[in-house]
C-alpha positions as CSV (number, residue, x, y, z in Angstrom):
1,X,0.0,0.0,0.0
2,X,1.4,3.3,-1.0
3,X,1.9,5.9,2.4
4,X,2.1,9.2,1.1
5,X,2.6,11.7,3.4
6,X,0.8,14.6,1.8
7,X,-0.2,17.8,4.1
8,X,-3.9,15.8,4.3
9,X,-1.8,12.8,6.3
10,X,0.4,14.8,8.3
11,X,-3.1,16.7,9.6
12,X,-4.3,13.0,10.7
13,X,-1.0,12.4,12.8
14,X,-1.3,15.7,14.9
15,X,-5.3,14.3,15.0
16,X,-4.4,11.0,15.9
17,X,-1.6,12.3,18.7
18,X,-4.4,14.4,20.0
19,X,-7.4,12.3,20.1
20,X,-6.1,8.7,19.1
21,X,-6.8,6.4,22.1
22,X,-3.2,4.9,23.0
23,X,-2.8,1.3,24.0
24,X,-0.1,1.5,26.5
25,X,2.0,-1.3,27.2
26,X,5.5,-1.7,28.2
27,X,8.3,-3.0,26.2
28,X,8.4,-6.0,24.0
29,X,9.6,-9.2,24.6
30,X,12.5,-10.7,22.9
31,X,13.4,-13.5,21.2
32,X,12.0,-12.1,18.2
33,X,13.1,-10.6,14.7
34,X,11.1,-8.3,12.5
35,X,11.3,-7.2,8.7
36,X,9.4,-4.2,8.3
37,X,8.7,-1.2,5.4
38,X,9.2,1.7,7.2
39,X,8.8,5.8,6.4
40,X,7.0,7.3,3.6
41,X,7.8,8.3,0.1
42,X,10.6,11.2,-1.0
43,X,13.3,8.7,-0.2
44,X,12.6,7.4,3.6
45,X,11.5,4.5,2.3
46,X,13.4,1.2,3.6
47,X,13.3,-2.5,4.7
48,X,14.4,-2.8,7.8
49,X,15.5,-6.1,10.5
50,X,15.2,-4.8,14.1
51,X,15.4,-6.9,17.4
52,X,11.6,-7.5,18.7
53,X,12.6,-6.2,22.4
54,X,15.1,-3.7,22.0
55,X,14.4,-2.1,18.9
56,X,17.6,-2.5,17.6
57,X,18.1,-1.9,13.8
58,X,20.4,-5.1,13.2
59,X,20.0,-3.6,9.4
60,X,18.6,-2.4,6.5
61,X,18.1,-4.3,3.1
62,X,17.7,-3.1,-0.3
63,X,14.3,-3.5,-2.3
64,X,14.1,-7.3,-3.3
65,X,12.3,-10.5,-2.9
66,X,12.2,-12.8,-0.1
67,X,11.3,-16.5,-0.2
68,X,8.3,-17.6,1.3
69,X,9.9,-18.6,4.5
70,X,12.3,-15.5,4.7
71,X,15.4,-17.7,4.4
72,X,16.8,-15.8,1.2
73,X,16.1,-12.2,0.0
74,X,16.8,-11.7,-3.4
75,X,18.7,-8.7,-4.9
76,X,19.5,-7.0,-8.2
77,X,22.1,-4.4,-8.5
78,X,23.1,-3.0,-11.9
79,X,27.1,-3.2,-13.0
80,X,28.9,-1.9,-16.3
81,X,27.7,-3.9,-19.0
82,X,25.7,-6.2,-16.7
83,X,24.0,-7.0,-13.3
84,X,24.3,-8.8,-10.5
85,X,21.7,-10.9,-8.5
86,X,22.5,-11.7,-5.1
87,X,20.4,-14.4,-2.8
88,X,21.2,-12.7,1.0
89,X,20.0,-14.5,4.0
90,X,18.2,-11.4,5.5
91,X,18.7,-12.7,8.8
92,X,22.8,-12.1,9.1
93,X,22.9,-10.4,5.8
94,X,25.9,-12.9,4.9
95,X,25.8,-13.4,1.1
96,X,24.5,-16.9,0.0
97,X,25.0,-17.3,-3.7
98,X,25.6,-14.6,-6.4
99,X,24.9,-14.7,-10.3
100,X,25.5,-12.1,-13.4
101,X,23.0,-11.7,-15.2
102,X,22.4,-9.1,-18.4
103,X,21.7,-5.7,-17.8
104,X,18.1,-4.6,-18.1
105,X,16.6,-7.2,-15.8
106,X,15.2,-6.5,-13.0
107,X,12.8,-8.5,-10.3
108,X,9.1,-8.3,-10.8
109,X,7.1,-5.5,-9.6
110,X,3.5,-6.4,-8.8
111,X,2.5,-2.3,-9.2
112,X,2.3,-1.4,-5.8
113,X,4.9,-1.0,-2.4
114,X,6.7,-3.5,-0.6
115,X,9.1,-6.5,-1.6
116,X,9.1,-7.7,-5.5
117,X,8.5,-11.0,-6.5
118,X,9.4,-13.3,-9.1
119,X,10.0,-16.8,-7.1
120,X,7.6,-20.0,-7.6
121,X,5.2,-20.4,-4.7
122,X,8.1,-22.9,-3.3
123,X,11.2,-20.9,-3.4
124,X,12.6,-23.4,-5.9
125,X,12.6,-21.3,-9.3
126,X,12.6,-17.6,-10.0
127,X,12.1,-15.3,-12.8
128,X,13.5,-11.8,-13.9
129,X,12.1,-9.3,-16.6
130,X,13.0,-6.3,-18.8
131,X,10.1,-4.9,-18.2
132,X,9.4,-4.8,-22.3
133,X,11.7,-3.5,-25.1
134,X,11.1,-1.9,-28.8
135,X,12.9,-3.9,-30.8
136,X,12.5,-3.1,-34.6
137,X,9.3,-1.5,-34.1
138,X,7.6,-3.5,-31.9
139,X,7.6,-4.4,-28.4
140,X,9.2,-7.3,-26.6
141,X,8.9,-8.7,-23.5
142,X,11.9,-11.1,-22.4
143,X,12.0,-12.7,-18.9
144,X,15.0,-14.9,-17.1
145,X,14.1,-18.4,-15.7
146,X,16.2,-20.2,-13.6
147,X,16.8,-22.4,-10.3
148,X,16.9,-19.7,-7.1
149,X,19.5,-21.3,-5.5
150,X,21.8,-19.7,-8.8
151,X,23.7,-22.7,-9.2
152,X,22.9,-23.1,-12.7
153,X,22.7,-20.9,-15.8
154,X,18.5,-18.9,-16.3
155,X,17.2,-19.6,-19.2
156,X,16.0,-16.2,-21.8
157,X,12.4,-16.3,-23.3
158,X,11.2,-13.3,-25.5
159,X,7.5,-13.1,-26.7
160,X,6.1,-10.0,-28.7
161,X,4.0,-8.0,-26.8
162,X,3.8,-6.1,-23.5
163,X,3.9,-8.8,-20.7
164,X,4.6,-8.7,-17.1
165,X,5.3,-10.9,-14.3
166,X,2.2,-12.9,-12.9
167,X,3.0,-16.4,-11.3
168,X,5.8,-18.8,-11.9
169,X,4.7,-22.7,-10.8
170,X,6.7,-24.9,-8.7
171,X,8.3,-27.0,-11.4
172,X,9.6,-24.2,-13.2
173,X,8.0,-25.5,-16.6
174,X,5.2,-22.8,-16.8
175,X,5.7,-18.9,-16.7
176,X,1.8,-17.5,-16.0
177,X,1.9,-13.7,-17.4
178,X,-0.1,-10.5,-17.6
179,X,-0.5,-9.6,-21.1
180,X,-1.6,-5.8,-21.3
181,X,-4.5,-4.8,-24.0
182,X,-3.9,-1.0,-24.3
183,X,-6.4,-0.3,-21.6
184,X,-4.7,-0.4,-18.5
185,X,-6.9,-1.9,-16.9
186,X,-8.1,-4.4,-19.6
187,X,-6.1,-7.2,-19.9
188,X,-5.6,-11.5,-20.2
189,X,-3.6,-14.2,-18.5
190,X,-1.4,-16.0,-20.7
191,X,0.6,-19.5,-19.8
192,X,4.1,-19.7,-21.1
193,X,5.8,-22.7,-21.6
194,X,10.1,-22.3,-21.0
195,X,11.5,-25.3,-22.1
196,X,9.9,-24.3,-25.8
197,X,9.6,-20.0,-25.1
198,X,6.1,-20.3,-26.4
199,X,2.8,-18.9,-25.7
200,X,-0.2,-21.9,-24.8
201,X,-2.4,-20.5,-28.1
202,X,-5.4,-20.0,-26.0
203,X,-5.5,-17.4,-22.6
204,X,-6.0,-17.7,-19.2
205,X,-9.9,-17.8,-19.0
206,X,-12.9,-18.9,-16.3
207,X,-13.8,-21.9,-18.2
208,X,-17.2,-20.7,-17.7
209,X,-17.1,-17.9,-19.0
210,X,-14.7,-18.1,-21.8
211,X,-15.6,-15.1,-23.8
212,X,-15.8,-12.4,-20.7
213,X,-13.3,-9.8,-21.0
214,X,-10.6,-9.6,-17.7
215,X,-10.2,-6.1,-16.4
216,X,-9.3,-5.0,-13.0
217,X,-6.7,-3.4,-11.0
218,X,-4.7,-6.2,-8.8
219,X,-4.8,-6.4,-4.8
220,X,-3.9,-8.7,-2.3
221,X,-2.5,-12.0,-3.5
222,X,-1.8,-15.1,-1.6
223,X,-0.3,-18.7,-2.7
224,X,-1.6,-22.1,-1.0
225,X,0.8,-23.8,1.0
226,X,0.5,-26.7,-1.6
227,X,1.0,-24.4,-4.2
228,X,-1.8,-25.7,-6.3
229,X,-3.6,-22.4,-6.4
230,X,-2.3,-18.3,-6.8
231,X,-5.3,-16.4,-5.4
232,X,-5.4,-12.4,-6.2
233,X,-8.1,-10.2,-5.7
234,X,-9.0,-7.4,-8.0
235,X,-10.8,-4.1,-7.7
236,X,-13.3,-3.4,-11.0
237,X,-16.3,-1.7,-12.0
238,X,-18.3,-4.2,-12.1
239,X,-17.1,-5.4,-8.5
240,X,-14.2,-7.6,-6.4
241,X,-13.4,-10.5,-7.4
242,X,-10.6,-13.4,-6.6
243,X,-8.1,-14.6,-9.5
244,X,-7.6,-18.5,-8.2
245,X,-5.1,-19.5,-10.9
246,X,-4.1,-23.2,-10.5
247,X,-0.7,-23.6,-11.1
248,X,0.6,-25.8,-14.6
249,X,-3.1,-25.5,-15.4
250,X,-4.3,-23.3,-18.5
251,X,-7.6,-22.2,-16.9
252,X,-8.8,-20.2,-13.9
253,X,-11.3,-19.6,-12.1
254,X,-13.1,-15.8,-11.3
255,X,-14.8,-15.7,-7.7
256,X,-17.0,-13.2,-7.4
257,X,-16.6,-11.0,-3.7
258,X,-19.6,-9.8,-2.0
259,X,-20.1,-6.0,-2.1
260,X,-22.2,-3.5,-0.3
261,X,-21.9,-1.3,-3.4
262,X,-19.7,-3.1,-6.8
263,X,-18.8,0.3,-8.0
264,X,-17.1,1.2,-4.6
265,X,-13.3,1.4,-5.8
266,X,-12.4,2.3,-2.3
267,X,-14.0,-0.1,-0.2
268,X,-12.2,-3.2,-2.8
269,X,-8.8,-2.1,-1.7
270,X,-10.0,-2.9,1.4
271,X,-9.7,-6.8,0.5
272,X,-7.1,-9.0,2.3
273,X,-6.5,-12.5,1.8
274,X,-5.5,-15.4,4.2
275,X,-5.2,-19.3,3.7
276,X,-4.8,-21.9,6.6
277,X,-1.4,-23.7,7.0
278,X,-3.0,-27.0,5.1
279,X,-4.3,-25.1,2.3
280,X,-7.9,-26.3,2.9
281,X,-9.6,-22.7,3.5
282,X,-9.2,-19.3,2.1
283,X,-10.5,-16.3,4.1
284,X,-10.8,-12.8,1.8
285,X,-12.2,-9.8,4.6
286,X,-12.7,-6.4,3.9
287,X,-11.6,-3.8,6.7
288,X,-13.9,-1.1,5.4
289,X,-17.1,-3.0,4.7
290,X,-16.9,-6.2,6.9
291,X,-17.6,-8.5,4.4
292,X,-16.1,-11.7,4.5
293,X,-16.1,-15.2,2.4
294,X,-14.7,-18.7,3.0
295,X,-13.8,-20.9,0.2
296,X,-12.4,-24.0,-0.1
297,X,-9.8,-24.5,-2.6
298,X,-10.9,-28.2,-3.0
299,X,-14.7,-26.8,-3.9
300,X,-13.5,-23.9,-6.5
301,X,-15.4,-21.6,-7.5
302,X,-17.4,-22.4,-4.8
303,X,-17.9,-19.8,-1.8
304,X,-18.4,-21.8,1.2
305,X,-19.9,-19.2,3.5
306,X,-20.3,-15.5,4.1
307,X,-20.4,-13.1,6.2
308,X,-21.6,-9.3,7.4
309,X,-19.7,-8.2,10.6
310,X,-19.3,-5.1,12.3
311,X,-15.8,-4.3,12.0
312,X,-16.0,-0.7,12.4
313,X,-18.7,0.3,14.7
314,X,-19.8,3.7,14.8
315,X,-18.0,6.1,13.0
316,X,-13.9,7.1,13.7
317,X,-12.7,10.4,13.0
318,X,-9.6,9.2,13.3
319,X,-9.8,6.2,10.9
320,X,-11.2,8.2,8.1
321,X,-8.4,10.5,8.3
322,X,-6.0,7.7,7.8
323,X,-8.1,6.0,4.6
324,X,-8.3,9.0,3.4
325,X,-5.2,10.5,3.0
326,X,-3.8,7.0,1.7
327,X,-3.3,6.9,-1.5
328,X,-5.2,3.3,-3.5
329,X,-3.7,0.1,-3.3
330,X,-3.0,-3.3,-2.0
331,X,-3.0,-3.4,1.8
332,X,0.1,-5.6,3.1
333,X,-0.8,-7.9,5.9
334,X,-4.7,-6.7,6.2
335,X,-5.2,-10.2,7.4
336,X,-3.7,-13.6,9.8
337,X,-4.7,-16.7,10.8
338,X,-3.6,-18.3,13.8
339,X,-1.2,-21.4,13.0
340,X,-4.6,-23.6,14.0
341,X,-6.7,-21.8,11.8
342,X,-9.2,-21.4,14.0
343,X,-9.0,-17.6,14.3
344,X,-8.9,-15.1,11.8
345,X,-7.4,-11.8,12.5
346,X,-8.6,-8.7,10.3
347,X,-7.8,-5.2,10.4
348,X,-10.6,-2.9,10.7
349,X,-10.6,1.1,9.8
350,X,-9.2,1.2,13.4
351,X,-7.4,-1.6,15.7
352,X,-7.7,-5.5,15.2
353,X,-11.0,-7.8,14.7
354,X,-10.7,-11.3,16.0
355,X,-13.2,-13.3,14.2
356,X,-13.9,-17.2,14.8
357,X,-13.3,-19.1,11.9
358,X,-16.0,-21.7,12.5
359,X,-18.9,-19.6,13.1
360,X,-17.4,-16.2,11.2
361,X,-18.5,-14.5,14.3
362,X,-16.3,-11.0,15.9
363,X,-14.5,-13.3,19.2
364,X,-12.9,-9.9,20.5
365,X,-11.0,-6.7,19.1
366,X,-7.6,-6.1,19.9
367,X,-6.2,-2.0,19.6
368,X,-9.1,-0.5,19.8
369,X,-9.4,3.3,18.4
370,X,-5.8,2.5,17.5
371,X,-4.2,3.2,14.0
372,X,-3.0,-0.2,12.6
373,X,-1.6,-0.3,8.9
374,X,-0.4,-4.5,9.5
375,X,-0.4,-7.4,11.0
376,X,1.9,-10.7,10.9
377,X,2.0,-13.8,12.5
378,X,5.5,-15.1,13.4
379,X,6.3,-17.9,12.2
380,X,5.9,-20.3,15.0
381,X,2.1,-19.4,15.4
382,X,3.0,-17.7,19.1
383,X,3.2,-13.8,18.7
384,X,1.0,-11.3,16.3
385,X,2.8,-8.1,15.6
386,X,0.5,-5.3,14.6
387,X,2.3,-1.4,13.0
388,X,0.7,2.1,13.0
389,X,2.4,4.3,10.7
390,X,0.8,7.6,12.1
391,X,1.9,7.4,15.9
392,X,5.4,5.0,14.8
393,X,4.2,2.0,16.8
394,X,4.9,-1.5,16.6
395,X,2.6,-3.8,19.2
396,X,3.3,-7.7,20.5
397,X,0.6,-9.6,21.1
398,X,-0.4,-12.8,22.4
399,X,-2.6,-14.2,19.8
400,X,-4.0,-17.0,22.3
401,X,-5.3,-13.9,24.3
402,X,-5.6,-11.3,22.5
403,X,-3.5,-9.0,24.9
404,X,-0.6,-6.5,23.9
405,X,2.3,-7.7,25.6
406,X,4.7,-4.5,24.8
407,X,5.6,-2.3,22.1
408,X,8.7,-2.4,20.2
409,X,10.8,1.1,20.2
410,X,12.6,3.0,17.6
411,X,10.5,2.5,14.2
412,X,10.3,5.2,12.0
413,X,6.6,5.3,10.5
414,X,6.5,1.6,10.3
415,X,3.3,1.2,7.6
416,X,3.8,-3.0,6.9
417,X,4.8,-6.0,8.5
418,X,7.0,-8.2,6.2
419,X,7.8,-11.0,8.3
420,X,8.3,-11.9,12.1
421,X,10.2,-15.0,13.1
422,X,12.4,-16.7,16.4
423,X,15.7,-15.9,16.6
């Protein structure tokens, strides 16, 4: 999500300093370490690794990707004639494995803040792009697939067109892109094959509806932890909706969100998605309208259940502020599950919602009249860490509880939460 800090934003800090309610809570505990995106745009931007009781800033990494267990960040930095791509572990920043690779490539954007992408859903393969080249008089796309562990030599593919990065499946065999139709927001799915550099003849459709036209701006996106699925949601005229693309398939399928209003561009940036460790159950929740849906990947398109809940009762001066005077775009971390999946926890236009998973019912709320821009699980299910750009806070929570166990000190308008994990 983009955090610009216009005039409007910096009004809702001195708001939220004067009337926000503040949590108090004494320091952290440690034992922790957390990757965050701190500051705002005109260059205070940054990744940072800080110590979960202290503070500390152990230090600061460059724009990249991470693999889906934060074991390696990857890195491209241009050289004379060439570039180099670097796998770090972000934890010691020691330097794993390093490539050269030709100049021009870059890792994937996905068009809004925050880490790039470009790795399959299992860390195994990754892909670079040039982002699209004229080349006599017409446009090509050309991407770099190879293993991410850099041992080996990528391999180049070039198709005609304007392409960009979308998914990259687990064998490495299939290369899912975004090809762009002019409008930018009008556009198809396309499956790539490497070993051959070809185009599968026919798109990326909803084999139900092959002829409909895909438009939509992207959002939230989240990968099954069997890596059979890529859900994304996208904002569109005509309403929300989830992209489930199954992986070394050549169809997908369109899942249509519920909506107070379809038209509302707003309220579907709102959209965050979670799936359960076992990759049985996907939860998409909206912070601004309450809306929620469960769908099992087994059943697609299936929604399993919905649901209405009060996320935001009563109106907050205070939140409205802070939507406001955000720009649009993809929320990072809007959403967690506890590592049982029983408990879903959703950001609201002001603190934390803890919502039962079984019944889809609000349990509790966690930071109330707070400003929270993130949450994240750690990675051994036992502490939620929440952020608040506006007021520079990072919280610790117990998510068995639901009860702030200490703030962490020294952030710098920390606005996502990247990753949290034991020491």
């Amino acid at each position: 999500m983009s955090h610009r800090l216009t005039g409007f934003a910096l009004f809702a800090v001195i708001v939220l300093t004067a009337c926000g309610r503040s949590v108090s809570a004494p320091p952290a505990t440690g034992g922790y370490r957390i990757f965050l995106a701190e500051g705002f745009n005109g260059g205070s931007e940054r990744i940072t690794v800080r110590d979960s009781a202290s503070g500390a800033l152990e230090r600061q990494l460059p724009l990249g990707t991470p693999a889906p267990d934060w074991s390696r960040y990857y890195t491209v930095t241009p050289m004379a004639g060439s570039a180099r791509l670097t796998a770090l572990d972000p934890s010691s920043g020691r330097t794993i494995a390093q490539a050269t690779v030709p100049t021009g490539y870059a890792l994937p954007s996905l068009g809004f803040e925050g880490p790039t992408a470009g790795l399959s859903p299992n860390g195994q393969w990754l892909a670079l792009t040039d982002n699209g080249r004229a080349t006599t008089g017409k446009l090509v796309s050309s991407f770099l697939v190879g293993a991410s562990s850099l041992s080996g030599s990528f391999k180049t593919v070039r198709v005609d067109g304007d392409f960009a990065f979308d998914a990259l499946s687990d064998t490495g065999q299939n290369l899912y892109l975004i090809q762009r139709m002019g409008d930018p927001n009008h556009y198809q799915v396309r499956q790539l094959d490497i070993a051959s550099g070809t185009l599968v003849e026919q798109p990326v459709v909803d084999k139900r509806e092959p002829g409909e036209p895909m438009n939509g701006i992207r959002g939230d996106s989240v990968a099954d932890s069997q890596a059979q699925y890529v859900f994304t949601v996208y904002a569109r005229e005509a309403g929300p909706f989830i992209h489930a693309l199954p992986l070394d398939q050549s169809f997908a399928w369109c899942i249509d969100l519920p909506a107070k209003s379809a038209s509302d561009m707003e309220e579907q940036f709102h959209w965050s998605l979670a799936v359960n460790r076992a990759g049985s159950m996907l939860y998409a929740v909206n912070g601004s309208s309450g809306r929620i849906a469960a769908i099992s990947p087994a059943s697609l398109p299936k929604v399993e259940r919905t649901a209405e809940l009060a996320l935001n009762p009563g109106h907050s001066l205070v939140a409205g502020l802070v939507t406001e005077a955000e720009a649009k775009g993809a929320r990072i971390g809007g959403a967690a599950l506890s590592a049982d999946g029983r408990t879903l926890f959703a950001l609201g236009n002001a603190g934390i919602v803890v919502i039962d998973t079984a019944s889809l019912k609000i349990r509790a709320r966690i930071l109330e009249g707070e400003s929270v821009d993130s949450i994240r699980l750690s990675s051994d299910g036992q502490r939620l860490f929440a952020v608040g750009a506006a007021n520079s806070k990072v919280w610790q929570i117990n998510p068995s509880t639901g009860v702030v166990s200490g703030q962490v000190p020294g952030t710098t308008n920390p606005w996502a939460l990247l990753w949290a994990a034991p020491k």
